[in-house]
N, C-alpha and C positions, 0 to 999 in steps of 0.2 A: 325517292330522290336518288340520283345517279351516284354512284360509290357506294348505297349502303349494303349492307351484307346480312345475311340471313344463314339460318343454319334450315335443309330438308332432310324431310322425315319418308324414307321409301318402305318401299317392301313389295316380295315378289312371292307369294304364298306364305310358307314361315321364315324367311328368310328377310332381315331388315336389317337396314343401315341408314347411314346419314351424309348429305353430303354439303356442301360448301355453296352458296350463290352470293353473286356480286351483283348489283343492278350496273347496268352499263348503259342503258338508253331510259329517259323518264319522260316524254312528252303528253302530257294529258291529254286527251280527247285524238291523239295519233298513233301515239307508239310508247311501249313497252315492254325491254328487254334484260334478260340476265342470265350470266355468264354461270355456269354449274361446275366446282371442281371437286377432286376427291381428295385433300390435303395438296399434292404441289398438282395433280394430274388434273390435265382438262378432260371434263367430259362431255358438257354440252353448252347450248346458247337455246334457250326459249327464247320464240320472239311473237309478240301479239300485237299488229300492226290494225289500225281504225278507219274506216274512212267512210266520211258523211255521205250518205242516201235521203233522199225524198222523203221516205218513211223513219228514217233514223239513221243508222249507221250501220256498216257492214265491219265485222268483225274476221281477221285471219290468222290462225295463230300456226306458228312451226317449230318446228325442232333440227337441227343442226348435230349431229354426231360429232362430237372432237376427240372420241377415246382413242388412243393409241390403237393399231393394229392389233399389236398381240396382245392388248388388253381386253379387244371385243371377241379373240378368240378363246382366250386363256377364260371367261367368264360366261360365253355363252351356255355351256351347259349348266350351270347353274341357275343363269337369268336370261336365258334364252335372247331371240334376236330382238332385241330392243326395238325396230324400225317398227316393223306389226304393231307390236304392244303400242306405241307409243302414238301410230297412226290412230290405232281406237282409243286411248286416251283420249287425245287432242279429239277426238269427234263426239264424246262422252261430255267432254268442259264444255265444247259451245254449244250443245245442244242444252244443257244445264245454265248456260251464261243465258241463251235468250231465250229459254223459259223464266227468269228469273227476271230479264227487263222486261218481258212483258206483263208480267205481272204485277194488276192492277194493284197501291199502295191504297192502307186504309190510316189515316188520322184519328 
């Protein structure tokens, strides 16, 4: 539902923290988004956008940077370039997402 709010759980080898999400778009079966901050600081916008296919539905999911400048500098060596990492995430989830709808349910 749009405004709820969640707390995530990251980590970049030993290295973990937590950050702030807001859901900002809730459309089922179209769209699903939410807003990521680090107490006041924005950091990102996930966004998983649906759209019906023949065989089912086509699935696109993104990520949006909003880290301040000298925030993605001041951190990068510790948590390296986010963009990379985060391109293989995102190809990691929907390779896992439609394995997982594809898979036939047993009653």
């Amino acid at each position: 539902m749009r405004g709820t709010r969640f707390v995530g759980h990251n980590r970049v080898g030993m290295v973990r923290w937590f950050t702030f999400g807001k859901v900002v778009a809730a459309d089922p079966g179209h769209r699903f988004s939410f807003d990521i901050t680090f107490g006041p600081i924005p950091i990102s916008r996930w966004d998983y956008r649906f759209t019906d296919t023949e065989s089912g539905c086509h699935l696109t999911e993104s990520w949006t940077d909003h880290r301040p400048r000298v925030l993605k500098l001041l951190f990068r060596p510790i948590f390296g370039n986010r963009t990379p990492r985060n391109a293989d995430g995102i190809h990691t989830t929907l390779l896992r997402l439609k394995s997982t709808a594809e898979t036939p349910t047993t009653n």
